[in-house]
C-alpha positions in Angstrom: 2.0 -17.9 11.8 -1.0 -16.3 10.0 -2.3 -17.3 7.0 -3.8 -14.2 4.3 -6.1 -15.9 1.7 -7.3 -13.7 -0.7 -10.9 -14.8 -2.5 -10.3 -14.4 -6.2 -11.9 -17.9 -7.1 -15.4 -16.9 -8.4 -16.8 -16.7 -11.9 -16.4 -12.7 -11.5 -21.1 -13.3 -13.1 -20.7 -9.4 -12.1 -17.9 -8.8 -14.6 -18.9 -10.7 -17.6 -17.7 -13.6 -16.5 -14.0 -12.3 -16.2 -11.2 -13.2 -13.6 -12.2 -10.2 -11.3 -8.4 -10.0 -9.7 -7.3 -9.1 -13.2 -10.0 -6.7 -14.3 -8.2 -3.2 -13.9 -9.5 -0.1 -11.5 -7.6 3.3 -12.9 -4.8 1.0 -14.3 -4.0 -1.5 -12.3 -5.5 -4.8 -11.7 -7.5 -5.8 -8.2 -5.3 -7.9 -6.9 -2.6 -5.5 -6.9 -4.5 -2.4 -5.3 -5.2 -5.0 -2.5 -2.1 -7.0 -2.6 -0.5 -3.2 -1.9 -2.7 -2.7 0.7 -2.3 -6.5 2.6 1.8 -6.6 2.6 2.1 -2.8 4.0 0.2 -4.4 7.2 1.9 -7.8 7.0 4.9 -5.9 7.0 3.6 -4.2 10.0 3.1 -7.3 11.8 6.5 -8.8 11.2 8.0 -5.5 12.9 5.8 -6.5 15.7 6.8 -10.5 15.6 4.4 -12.2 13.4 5.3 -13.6 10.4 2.3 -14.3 7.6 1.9 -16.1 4.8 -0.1 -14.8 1.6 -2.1 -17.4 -0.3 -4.7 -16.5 -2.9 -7.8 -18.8 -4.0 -8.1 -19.2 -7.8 -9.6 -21.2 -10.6 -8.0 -20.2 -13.6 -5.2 -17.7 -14.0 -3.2 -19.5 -11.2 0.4 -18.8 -13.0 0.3 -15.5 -12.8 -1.4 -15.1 -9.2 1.4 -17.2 -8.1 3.9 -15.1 -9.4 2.6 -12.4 -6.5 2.7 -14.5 -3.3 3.5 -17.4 -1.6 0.8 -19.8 -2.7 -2.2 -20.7 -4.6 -4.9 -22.8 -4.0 -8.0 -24.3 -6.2 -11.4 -25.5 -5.1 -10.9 -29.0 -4.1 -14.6 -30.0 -5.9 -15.1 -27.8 -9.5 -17.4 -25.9 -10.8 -17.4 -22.1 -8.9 -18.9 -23.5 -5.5 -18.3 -20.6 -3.1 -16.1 -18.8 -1.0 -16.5 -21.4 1.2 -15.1 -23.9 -1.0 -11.7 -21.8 -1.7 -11.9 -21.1 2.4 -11.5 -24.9 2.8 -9.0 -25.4 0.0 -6.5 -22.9 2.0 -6.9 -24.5 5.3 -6.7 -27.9 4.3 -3.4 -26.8 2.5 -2.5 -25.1 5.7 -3.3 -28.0 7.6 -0.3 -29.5 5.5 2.3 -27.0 5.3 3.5 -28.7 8.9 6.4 -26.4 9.1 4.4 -22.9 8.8 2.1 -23.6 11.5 -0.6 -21.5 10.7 -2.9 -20.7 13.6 -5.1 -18.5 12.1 -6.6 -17.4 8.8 -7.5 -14.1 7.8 -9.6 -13.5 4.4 -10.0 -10.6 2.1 -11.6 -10.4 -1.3 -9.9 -9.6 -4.6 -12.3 -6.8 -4.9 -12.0 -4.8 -1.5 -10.3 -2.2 -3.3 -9.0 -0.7 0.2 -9.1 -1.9 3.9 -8.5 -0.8 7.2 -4.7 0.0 7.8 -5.2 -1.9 10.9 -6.9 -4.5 9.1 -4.5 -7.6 9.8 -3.8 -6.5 13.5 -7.2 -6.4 14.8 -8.7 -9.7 12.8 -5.5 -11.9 14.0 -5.9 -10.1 17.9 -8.8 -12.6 18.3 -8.7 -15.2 21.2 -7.3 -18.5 19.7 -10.7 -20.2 19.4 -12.5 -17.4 18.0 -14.3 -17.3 14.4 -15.3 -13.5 13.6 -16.0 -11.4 10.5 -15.7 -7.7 9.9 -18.9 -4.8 10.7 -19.1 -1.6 10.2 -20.8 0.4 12.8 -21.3 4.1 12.4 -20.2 6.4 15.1 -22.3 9.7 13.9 -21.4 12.0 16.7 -23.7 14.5 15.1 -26.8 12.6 15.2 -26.6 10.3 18.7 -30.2 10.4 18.6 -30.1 7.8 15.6 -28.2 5.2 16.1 -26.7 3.2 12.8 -27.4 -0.4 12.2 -24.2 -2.3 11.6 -23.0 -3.3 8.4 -21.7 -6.8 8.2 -18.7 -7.8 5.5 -18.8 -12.1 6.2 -16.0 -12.4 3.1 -13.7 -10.6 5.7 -13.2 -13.1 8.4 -10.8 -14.3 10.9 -10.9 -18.1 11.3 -8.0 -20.2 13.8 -7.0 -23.2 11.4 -9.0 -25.6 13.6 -12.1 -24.3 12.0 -11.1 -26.5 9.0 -13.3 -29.9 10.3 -16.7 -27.7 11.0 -16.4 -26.1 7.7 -15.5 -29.3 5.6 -19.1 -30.9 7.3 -20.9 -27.5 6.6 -19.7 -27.4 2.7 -19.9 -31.6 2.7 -23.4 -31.1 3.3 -24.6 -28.4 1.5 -23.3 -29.5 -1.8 -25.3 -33.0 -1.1 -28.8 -31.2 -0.8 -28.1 -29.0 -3.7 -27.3 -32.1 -5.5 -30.5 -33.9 -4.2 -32.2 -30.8 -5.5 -31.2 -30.4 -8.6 -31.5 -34.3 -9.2 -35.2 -34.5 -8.3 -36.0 -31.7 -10.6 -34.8 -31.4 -14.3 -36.5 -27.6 -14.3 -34.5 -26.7 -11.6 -30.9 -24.9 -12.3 -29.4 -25.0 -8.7 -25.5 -25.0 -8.5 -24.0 -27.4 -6.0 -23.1 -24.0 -3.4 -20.6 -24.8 -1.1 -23.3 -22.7 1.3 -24.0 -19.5 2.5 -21.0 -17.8 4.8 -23.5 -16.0 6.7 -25.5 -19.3 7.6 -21.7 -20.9 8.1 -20.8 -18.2 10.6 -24.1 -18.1 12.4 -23.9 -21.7 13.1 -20.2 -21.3 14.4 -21.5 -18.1 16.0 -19.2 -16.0 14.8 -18.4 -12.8 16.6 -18.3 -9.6 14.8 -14.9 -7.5 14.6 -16.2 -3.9 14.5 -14.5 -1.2 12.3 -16.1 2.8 11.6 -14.5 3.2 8.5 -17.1 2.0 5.9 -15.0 3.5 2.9 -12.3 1.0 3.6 -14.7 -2.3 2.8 -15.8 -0.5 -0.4 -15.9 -3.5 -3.6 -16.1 -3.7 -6.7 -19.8 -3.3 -7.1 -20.0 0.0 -5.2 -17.4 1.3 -7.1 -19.4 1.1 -10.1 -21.3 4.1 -8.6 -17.9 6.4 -8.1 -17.6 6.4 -11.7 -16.6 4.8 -14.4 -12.8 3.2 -14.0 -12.7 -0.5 -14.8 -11.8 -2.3 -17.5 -10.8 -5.9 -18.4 -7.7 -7.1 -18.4 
């Protein structure tokens, strides 16, 4: 079984502090244009044998994201922490959905308005130990000459469900020094991060997962420059 998590648990600082899965791009809200996009490839991969499960990681709006999938899970600690912190919330509830027995994890942000439509296949065709994240990597047959450097997404990963122990130590121990920071220093205005995926990944070493389709990891923020199409919900 593979387990889709969607990251829609942020304080959306980008959109004025709205739920960004229910902000709407040309009329429709986020987490439909990339719910449409995930089950067309989960259905894919039920033709082929694999059956998914499609959780979402919220922290406000939860009734009506769980009117679209199969499950969703909140940060275990409050207060906006991270992807990270929604990451662990879904494989610890993994961890006890017995029954499922969800190997792997594959993630996708609310605000990946498209993907890859092979997306699912290739992130879950990782050896069973594996921890990798999507890249983008030009292949500009015009101009061989100059080759691209690649273009890491490390909100798009691929994780197998044992992953959950390294990243509850990881996220354990970065919201301790945060804390120790902020508590030394009244001037200082440091949330208590979960941590930095990238540093999370690097540690793990990670392996990238390499795509040539840079339109299809597009967000919300480079949308902005495509012209002018959101509104709140």
């Amino acid at each position: 079984m593979i387990g889709v998590l969607i990251l829609a648990g942020g304080r959306g600082q980008r959109m004025g502090g709205q739920d960004k899965g229910w902000c709407e791009y040309r009329q429709k809200p986020m987490i439909e244009w990339v719910l449409q996009d995930l089950n067309a490839q989960r259905a894919k991969l039920h033709q082929s044998g694999q059956d998914t499960v499609c959780v979402i990681s919220a922290n406000r709006n939860n009734a009506r994201y769980a009117a679209l999938v199969d499950a969703v899970v909140s940060d275990i600690n409050p207060g906006y922490l991270g992807p990270l912190s929604g990451i662990e919330a879904a494989l610890q509830w993994g961890a006890l959905q017995l029954n499922l027995g969800i190997s792997r994890w594959i993630t996708c942000p609310v605000d990946s308005m498209a993907l890859p439509t092979d997306y699912l296949q290739r992130m879950s065709a990782l050896h069973e130990r594996t921890l990798g994240f999507a890249q983008y990597l030009s292949n500009d047959l015009q101009k061989p000459e100059k080759p691209q450097s690649p273009q890491s997404y490390f909100a798009h990963m691929s994780l197998p469900s044992h992953s959950l122990n390294a990243l509850q130590m990881y996220t354990a121990q970065n919201r301790e020094q945060n804390h120790a920071l902020k508590t030394a220093s009244s001037v200082l205005n440091t949330a208590h991060s979960s941590g930095s995926i990238y540093q999370w990944l690097r540690q793990e070493k990670a392996q990238p997962i390499v795509f040539n389709d840079k339109q299809k990891f597009l967000n919300i923020n480079e949308l902005e420059g495509f012209g002018k199409g959101i509104y709140s919900a």
